[in-house]
N, CA, C and O atoms as CSV, one atom per row, in Angstrom:
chain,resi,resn,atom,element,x,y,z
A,1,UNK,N,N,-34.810,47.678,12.642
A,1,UNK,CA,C,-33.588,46.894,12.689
A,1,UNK,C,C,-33.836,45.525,12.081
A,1,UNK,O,O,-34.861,44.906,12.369
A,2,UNK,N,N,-33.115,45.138,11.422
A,2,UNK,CA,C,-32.841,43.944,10.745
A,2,UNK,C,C,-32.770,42.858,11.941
A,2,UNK,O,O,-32.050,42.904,12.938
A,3,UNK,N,N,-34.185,41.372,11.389
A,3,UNK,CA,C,-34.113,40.668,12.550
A,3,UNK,C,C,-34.537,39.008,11.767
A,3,UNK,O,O,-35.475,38.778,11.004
A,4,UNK,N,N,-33.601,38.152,12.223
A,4,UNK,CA,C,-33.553,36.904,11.660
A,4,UNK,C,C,-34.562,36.233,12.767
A,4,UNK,O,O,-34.307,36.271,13.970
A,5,UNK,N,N,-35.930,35.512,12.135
A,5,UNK,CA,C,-36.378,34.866,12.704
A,5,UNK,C,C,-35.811,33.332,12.615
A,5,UNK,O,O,-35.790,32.749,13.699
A,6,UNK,N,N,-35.556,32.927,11.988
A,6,UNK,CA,C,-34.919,31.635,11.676
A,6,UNK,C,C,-33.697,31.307,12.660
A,6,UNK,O,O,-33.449,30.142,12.969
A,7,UNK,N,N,-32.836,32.547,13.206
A,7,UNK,CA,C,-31.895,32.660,13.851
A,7,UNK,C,C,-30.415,31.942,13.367
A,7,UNK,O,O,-29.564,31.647,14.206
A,8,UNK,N,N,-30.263,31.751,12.208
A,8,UNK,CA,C,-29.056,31.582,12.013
A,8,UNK,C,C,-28.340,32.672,11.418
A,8,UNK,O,O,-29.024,33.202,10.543
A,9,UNK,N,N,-27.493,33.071,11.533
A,9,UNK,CA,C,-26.445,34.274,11.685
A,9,UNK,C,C,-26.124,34.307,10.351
A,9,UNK,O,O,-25.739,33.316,9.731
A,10,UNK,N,N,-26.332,35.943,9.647
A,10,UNK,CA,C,-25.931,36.476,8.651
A,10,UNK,C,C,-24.127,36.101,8.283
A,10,UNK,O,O,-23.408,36.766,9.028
A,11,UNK,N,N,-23.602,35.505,7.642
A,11,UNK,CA,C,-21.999,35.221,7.296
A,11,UNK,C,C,-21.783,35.819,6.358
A,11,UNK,O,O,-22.002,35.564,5.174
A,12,UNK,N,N,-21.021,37.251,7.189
A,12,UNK,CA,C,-20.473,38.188,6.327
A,12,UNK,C,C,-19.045,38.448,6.120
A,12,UNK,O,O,-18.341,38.555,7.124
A,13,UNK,N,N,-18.353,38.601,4.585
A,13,UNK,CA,C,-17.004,38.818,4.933
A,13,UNK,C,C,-17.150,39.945,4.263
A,13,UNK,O,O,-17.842,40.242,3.289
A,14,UNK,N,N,-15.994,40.856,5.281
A,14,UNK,CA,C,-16.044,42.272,5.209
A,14,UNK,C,C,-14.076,42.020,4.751
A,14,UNK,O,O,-13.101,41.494,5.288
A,15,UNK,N,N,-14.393,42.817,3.381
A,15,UNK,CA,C,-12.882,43.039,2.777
A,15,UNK,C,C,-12.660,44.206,2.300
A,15,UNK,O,O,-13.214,44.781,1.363
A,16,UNK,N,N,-11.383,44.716,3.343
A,16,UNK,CA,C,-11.260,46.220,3.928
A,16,UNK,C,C,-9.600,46.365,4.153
A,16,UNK,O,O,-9.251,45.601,5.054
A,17,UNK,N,N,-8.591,47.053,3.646
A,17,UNK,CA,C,-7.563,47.029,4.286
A,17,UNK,C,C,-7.102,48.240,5.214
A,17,UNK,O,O,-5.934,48.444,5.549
A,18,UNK,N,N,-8.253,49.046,5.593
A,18,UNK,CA,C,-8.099,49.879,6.479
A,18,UNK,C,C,-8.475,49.471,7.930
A,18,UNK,O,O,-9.587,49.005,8.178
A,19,UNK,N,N,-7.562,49.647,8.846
A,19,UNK,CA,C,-8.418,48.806,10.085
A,19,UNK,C,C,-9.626,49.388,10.785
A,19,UNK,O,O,-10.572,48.761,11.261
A,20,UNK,N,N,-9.396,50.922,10.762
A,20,UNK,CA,C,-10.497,51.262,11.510
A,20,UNK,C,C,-11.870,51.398,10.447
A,20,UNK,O,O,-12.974,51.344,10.987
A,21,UNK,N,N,-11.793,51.604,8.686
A,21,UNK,CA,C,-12.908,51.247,8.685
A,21,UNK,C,C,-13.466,49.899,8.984
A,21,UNK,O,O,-14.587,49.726,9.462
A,22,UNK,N,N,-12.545,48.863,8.647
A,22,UNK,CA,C,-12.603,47.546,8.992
A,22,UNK,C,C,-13.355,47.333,10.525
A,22,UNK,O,O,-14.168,46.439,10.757
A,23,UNK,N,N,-12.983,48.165,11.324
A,23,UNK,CA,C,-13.619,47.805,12.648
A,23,UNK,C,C,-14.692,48.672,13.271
A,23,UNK,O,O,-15.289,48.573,14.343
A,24,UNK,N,N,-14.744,49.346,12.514
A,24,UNK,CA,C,-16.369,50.240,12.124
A,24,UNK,C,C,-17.076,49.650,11.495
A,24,UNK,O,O,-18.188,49.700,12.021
A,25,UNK,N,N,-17.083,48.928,10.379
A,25,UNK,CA,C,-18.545,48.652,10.009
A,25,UNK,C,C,-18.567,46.934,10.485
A,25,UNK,O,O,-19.679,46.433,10.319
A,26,UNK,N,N,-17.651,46.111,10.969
A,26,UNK,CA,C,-17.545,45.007,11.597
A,26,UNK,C,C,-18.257,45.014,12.873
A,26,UNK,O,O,-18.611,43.959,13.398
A,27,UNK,N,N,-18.545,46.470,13.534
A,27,UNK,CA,C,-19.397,46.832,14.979
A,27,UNK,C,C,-20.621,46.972,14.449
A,27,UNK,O,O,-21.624,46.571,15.039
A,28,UNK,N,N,-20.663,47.759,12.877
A,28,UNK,CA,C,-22.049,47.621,12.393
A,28,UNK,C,C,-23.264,46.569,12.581
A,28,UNK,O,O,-24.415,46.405,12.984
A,29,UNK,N,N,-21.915,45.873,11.867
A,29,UNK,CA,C,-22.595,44.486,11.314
A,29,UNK,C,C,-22.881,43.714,12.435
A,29,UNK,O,O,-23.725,42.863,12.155
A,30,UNK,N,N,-22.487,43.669,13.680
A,30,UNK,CA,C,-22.288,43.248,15.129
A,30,UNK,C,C,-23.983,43.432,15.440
A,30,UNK,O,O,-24.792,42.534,15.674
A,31,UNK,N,N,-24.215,44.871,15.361
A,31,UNK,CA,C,-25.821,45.195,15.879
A,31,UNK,C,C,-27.000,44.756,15.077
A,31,UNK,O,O,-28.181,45.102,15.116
A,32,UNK,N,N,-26.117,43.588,14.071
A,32,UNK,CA,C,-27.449,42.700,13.346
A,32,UNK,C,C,-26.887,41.745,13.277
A,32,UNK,O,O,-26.271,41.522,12.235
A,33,UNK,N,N,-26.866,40.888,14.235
A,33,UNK,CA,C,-26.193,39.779,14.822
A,33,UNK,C,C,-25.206,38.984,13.658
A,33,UNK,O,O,-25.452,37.780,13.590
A,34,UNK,N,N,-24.293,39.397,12.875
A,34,UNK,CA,C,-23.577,38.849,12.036
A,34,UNK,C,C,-22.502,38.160,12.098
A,34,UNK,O,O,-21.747,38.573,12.978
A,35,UNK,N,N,-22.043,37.089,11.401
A,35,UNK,CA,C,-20.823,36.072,12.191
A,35,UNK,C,C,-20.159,36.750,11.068
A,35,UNK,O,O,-20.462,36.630,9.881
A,36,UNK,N,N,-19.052,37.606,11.658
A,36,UNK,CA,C,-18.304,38.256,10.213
A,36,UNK,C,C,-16.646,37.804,10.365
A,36,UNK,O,O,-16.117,37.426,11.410
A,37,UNK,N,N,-16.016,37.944,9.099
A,37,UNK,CA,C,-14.936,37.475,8.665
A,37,UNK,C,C,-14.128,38.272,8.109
A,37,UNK,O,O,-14.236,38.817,7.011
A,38,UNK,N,N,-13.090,38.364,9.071
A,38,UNK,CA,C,-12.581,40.050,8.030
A,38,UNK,C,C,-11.158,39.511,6.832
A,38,UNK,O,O,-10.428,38.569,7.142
A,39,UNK,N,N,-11.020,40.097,5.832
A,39,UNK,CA,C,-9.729,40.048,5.129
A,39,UNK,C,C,-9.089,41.233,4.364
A,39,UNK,O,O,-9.536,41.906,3.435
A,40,UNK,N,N,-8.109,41.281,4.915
A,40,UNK,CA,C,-7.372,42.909,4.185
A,40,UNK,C,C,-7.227,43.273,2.823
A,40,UNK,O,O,-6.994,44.446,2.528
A,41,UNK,N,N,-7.345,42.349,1.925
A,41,UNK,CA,C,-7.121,42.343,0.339
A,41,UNK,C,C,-8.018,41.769,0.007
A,41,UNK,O,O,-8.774,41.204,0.798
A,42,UNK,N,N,-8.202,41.771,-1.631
A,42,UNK,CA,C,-8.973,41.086,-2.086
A,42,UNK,C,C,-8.839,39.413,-2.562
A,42,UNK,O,O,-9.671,38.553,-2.851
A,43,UNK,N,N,-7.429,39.439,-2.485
A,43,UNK,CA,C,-6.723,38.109,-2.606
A,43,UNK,C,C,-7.038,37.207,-1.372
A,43,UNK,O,O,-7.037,36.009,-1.654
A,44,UNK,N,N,-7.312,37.513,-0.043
A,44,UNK,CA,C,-7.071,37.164,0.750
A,44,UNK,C,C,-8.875,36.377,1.140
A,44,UNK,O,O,-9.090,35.287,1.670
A,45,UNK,N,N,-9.741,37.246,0.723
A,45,UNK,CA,C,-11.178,37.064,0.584
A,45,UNK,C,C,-11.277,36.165,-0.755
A,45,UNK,O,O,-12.389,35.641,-0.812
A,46,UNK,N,N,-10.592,35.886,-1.661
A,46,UNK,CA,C,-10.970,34.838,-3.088
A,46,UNK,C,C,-10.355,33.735,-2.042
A,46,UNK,O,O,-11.229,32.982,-1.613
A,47,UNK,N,N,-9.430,33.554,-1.690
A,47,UNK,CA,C,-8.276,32.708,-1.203
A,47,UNK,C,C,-9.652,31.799,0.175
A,47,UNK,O,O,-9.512,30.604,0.436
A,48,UNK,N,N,-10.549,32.450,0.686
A,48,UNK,CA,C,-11.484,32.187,1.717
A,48,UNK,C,C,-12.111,31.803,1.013
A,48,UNK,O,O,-12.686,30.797,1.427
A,49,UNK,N,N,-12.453,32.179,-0.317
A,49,UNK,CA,C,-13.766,30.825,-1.187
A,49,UNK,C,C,-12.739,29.748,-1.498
A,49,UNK,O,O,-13.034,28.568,-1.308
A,50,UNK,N,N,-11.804,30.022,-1.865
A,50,UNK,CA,C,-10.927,28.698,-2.450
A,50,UNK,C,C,-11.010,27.633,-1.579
A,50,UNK,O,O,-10.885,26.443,-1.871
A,51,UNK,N,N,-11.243,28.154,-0.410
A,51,UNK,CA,C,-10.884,27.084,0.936
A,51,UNK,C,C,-12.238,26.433,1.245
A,51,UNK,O,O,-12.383,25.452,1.975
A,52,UNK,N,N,-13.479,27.276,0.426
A,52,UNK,CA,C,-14.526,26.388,0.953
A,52,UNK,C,C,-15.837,26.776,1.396
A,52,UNK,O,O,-16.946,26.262,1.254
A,53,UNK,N,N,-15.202,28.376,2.282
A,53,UNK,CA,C,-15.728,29.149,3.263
A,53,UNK,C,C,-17.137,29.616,2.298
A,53,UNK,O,O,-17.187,29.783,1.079
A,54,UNK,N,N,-17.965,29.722,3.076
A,54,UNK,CA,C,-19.399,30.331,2.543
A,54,UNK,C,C,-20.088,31.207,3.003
A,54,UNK,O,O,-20.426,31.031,4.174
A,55,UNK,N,N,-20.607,32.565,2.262
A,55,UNK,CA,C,-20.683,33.697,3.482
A,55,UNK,C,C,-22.354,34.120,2.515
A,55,UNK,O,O,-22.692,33.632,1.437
A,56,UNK,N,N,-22.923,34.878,3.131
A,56,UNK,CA,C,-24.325,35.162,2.938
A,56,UNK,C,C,-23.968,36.506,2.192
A,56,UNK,O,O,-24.599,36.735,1.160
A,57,UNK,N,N,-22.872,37.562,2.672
A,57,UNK,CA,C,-22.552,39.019,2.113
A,57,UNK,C,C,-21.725,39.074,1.948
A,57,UNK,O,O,-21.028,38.454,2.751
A,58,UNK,N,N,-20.898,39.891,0.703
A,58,UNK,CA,C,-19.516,39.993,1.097
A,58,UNK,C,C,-19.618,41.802,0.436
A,58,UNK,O,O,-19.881,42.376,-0.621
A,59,UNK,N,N,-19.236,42.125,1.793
A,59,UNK,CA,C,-18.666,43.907,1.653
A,59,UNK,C,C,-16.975,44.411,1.400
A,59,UNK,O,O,-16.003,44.445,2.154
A,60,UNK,N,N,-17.154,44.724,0.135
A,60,UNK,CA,C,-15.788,45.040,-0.600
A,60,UNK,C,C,-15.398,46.025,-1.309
A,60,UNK,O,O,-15.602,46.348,-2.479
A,61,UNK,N,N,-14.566,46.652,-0.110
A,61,UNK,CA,C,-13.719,47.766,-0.441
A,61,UNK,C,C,-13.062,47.326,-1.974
A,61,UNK,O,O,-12.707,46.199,-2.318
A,62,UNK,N,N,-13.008,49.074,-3.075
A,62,UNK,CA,C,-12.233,48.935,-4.273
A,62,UNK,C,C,-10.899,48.998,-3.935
A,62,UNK,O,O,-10.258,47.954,-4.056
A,63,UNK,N,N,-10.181,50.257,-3.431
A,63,UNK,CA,C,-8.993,49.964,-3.343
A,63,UNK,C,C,-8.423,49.446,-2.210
A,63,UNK,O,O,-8.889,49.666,-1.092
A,64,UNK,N,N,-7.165,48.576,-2.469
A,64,UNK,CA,C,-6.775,47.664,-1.706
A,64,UNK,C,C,-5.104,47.486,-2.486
A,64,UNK,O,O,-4.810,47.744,-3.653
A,65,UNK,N,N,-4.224,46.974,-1.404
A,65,UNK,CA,C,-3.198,46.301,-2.122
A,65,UNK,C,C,-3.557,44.821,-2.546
A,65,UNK,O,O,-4.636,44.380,-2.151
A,66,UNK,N,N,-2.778,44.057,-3.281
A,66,UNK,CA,C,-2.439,42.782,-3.666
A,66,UNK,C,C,-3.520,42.253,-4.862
A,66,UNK,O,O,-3.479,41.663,-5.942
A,67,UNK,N,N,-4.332,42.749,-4.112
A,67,UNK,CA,C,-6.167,42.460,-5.877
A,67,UNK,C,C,-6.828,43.364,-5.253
A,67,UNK,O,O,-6.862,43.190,-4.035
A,68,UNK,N,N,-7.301,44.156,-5.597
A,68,UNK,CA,C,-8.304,45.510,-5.441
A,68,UNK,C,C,-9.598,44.454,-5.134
A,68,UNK,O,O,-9.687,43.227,-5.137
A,69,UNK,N,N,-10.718,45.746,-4.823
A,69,UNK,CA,C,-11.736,44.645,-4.709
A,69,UNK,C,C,-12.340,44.628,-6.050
A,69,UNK,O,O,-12.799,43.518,-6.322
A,70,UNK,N,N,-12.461,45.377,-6.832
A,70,UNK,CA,C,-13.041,44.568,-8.501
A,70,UNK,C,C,-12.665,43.582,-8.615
A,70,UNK,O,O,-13.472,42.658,-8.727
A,71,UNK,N,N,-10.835,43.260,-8.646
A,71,UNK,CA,C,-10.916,42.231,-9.550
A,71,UNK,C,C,-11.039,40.881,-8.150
A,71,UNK,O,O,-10.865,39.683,-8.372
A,72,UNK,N,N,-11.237,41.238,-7.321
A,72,UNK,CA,C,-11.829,40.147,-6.022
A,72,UNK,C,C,-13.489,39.689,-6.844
A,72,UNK,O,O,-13.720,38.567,-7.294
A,73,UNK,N,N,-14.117,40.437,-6.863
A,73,UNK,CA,C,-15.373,40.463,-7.271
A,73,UNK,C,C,-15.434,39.752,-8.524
A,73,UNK,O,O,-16.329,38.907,-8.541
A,74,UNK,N,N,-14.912,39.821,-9.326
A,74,UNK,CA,C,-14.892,39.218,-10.526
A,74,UNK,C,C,-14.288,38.113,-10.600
A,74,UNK,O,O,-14.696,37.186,-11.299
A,75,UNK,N,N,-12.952,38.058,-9.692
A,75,UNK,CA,C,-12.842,36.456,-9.201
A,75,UNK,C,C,-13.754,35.330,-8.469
A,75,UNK,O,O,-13.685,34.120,-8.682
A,76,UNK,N,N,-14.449,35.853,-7.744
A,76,UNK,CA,C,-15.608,35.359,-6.726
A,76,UNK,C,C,-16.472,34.852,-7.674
A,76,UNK,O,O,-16.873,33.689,-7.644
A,77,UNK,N,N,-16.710,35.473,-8.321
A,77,UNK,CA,C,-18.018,35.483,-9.510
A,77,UNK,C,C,-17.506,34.307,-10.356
A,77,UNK,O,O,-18.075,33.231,-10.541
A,78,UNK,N,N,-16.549,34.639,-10.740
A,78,UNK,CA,C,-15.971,33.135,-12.154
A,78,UNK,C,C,-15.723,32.127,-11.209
A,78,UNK,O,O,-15.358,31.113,-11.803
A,79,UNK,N,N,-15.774,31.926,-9.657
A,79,UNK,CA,C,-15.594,30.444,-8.943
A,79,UNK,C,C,-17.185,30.130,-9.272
A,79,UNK,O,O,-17.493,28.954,-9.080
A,80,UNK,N,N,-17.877,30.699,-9.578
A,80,UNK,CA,C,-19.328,30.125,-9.815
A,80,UNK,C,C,-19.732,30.951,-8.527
A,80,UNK,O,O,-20.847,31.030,-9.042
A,81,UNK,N,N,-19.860,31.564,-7.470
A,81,UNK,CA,C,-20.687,31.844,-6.569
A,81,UNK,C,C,-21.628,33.386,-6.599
A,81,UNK,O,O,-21.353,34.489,-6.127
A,82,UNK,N,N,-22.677,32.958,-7.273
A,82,UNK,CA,C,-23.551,33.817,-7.464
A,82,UNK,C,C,-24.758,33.938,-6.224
A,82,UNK,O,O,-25.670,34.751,-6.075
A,83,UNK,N,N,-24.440,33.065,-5.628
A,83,UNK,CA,C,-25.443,33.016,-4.565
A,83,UNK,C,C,-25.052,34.131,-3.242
A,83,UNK,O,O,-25.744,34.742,-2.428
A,84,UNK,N,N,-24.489,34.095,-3.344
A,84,UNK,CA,C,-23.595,35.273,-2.471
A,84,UNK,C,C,-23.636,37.317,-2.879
A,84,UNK,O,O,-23.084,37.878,-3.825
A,85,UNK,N,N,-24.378,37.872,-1.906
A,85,UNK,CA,C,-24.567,39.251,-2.050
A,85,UNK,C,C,-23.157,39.881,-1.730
A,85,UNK,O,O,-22.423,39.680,-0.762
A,86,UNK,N,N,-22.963,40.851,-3.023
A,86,UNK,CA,C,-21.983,41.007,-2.868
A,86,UNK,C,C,-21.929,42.638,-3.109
A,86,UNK,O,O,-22.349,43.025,-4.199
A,87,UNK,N,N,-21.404,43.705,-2.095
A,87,UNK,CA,C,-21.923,44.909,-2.075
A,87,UNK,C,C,-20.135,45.785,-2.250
A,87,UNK,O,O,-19.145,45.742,-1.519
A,88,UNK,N,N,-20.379,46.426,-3.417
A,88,UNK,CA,C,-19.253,47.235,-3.234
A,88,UNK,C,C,-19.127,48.423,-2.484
A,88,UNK,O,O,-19.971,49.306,-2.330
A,89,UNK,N,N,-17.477,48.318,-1.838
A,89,UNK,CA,C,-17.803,49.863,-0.828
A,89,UNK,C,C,-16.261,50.938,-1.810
A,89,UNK,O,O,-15.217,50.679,-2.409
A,90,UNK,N,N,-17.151,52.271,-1.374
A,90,UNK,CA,C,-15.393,52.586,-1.675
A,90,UNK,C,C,-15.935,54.468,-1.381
A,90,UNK,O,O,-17.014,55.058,-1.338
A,91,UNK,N,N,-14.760,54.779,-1.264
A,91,UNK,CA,C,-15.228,56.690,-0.305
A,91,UNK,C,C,-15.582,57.322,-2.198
A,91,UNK,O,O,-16.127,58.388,-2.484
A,92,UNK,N,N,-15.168,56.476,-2.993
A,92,UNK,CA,C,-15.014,57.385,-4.779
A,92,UNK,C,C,-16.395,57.437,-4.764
A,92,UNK,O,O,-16.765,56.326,-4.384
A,93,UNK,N,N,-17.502,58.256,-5.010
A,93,UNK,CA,C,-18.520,58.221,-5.114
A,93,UNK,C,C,-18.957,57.522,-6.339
A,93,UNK,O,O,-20.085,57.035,-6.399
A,94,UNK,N,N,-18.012,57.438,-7.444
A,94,UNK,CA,C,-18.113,57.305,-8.705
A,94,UNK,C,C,-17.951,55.694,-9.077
A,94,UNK,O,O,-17.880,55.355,-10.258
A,95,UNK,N,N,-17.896,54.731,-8.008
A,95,UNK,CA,C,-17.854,53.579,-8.322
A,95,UNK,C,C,-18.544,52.368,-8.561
A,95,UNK,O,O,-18.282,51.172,-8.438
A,96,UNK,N,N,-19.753,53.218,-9.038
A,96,UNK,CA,C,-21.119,52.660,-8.519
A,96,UNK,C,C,-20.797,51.131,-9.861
A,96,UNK,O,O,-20.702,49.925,-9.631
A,97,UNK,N,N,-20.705,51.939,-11.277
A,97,UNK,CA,C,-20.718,51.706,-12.541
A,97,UNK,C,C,-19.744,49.798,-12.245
A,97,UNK,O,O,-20.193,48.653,-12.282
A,98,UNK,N,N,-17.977,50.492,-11.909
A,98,UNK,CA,C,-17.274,49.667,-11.997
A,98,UNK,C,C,-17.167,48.333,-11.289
A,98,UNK,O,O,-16.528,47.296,-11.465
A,99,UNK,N,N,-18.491,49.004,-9.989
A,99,UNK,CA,C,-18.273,47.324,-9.319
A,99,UNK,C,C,-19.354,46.745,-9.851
A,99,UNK,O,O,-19.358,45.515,-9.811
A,100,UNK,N,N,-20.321,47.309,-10.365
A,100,UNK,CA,C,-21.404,46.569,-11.275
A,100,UNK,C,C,-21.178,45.624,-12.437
A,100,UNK,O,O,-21.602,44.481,-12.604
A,101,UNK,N,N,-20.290,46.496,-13.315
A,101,UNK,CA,C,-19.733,45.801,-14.290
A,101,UNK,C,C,-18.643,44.367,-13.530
A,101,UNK,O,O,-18.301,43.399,-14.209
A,102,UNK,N,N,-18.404,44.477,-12.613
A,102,UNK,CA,C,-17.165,43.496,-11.757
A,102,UNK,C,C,-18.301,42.558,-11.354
A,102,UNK,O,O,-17.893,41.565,-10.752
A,103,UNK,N,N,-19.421,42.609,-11.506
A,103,UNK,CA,C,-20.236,41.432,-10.722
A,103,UNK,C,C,-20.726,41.418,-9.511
A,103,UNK,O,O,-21.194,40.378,-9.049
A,104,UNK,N,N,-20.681,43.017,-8.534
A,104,UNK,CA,C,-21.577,43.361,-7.837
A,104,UNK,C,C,-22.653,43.390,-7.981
A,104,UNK,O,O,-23.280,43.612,-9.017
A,105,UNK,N,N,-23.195,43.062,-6.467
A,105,UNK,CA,C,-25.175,43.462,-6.642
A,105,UNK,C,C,-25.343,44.774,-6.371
A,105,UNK,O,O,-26.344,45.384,-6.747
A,106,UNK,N,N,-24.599,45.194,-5.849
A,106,UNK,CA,C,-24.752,46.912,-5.073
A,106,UNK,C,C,-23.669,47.312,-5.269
A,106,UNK,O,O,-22.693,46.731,-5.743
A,107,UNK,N,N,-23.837,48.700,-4.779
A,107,UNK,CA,C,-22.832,49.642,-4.477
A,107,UNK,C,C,-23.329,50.821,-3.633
A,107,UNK,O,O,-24.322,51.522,-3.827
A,108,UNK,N,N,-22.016,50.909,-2.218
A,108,UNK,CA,C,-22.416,51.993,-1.320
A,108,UNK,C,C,-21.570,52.623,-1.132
A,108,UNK,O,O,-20.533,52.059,-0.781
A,109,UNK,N,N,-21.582,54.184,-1.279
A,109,UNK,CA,C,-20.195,54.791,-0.398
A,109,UNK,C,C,-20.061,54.857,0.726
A,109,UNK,O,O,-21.055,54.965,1.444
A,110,UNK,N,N,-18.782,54.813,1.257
A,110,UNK,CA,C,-18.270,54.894,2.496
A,110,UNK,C,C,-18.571,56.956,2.845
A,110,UNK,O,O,-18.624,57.902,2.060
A,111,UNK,N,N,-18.712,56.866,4.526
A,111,UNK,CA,C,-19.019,55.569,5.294
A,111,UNK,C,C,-20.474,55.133,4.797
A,111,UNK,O,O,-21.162,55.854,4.075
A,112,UNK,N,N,-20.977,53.539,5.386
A,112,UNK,CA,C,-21.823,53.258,4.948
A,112,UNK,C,C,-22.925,53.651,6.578
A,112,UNK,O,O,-22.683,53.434,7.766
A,113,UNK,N,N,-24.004,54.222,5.961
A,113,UNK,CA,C,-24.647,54.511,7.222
A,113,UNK,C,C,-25.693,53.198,7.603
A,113,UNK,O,O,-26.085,52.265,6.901
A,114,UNK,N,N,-25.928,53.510,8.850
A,114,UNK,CA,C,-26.930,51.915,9.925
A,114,UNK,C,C,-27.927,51.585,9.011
A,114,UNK,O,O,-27.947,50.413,8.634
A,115,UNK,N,N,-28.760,52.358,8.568
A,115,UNK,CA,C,-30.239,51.682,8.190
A,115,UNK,C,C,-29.590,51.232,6.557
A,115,UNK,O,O,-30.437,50.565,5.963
A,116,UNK,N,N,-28.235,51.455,5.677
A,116,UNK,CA,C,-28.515,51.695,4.507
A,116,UNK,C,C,-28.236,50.273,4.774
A,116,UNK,O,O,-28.636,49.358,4.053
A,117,UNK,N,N,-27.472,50.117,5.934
A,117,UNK,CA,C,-26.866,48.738,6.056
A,117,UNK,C,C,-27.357,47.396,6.642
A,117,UNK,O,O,-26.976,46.284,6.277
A,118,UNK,N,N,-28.456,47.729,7.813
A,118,UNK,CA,C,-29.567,47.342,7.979
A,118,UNK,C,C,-30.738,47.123,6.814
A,118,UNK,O,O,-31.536,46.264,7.188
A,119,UNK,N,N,-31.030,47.623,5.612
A,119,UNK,CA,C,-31.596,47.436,4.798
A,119,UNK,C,C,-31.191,45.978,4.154
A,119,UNK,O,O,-31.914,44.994,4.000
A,120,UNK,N,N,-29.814,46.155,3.830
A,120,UNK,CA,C,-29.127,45.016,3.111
A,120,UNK,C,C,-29.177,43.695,3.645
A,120,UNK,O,O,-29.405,42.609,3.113
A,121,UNK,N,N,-28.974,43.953,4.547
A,121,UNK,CA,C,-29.163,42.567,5.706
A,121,UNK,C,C,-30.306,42.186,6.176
A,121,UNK,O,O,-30.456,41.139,6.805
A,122,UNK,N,N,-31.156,42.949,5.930
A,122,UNK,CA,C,-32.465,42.213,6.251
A,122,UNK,C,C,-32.836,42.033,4.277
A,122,UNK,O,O,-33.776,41.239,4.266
A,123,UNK,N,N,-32.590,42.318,3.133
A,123,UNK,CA,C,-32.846,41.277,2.051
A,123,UNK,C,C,-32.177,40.387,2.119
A,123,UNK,O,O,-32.695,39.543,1.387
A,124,UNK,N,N,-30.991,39.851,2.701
A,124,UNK,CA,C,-30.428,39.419,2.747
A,124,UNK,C,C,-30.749,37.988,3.861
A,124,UNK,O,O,-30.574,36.777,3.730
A,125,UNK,N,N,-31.241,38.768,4.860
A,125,UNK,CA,C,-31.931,37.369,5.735
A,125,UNK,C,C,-33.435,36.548,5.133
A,125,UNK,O,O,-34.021,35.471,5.242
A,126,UNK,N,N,-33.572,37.959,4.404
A,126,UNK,CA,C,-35.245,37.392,3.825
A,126,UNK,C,C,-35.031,36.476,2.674
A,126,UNK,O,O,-35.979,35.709,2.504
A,127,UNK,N,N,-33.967,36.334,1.771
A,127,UNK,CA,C,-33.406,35.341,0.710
A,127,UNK,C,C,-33.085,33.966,1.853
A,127,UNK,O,O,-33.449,32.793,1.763
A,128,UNK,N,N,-32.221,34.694,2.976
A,128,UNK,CA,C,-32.227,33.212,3.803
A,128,UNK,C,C,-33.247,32.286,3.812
A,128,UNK,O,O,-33.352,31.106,3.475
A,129,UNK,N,N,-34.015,33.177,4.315
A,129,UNK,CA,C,-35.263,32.307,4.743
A,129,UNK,C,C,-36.108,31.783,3.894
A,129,UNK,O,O,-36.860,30.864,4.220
A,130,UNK,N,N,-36.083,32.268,2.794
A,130,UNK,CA,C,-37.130,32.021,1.816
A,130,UNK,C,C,-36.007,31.016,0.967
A,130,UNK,O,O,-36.739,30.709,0.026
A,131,UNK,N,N,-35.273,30.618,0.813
A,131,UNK,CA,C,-34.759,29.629,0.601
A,131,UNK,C,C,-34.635,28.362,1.533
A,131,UNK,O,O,-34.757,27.266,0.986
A,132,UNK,N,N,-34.403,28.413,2.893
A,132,UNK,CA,C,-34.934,27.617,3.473
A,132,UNK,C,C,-35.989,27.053,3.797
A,132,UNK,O,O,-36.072,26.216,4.695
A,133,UNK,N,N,-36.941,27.464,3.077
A,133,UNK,CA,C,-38.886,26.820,3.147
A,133,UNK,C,C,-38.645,25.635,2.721
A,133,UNK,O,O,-39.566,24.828,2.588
């Protein structure tokens, strides 16, 4: 299991407009102590950098109403925030390509299982930390 010695909390926004996957992998992310942030669109997650907000992961569903998550991803990316892991989700198995090209670091299909997700979050704490030295 993924474990932050440093102890400051993984800030993840999970952008999902389904609720129950939304509140499935938000319990995930729960059992690796994560301060998560949910938003239903992808508009709604750019609209959370606009404001400021700063997150360590951001897990993003492709389809969505109002901005899909590509073109979320590719918005995120042209605000300048590259520092930010950004993992595409989507049930299409085939989307590995398109969120790559969109400025993803990853890509996982749904559902996403514990350890694939636990994996992520612990590179993800280990960039923490190793940036904080």
């Amino acid at each position: 299991m993924a474990s932050n010695a440093q102890g400051s909390p993984v800030k993840a926004l999970l952008v999902d407009d389904t609720a129950v996957d939304a509140l499935i992998l938000s319990t995930k992310l729960r059992k690796f102590h994560c301060e998560t942030t949910v938003a239903k669109t992808g508009k709604e997650a750019v609209d959370l950098f606009h404001e400021g907000k700063k997150f360590d992961i951001v897990l993003c569903d492709k389809d969505m109403p109002i901005m899909n998550g590509l073109e979320a991803v590719e918005k995120i990316r042209a605000m300048g925030e590259t520092d930010v892991k950004i993992v595409g989700l989507s049930a299409d198995y085939d989307a590995t390509e398109v969120f790559m090209s969109a400025g993803a670091d990853a890509f996982v299909p749904k559902p996403m299982k514990l350890d694939v997700l636990g994996a992520i979050i612990q590179e993800v704490i280990n960039k923490k930390n190793n940036t904080m030295v």
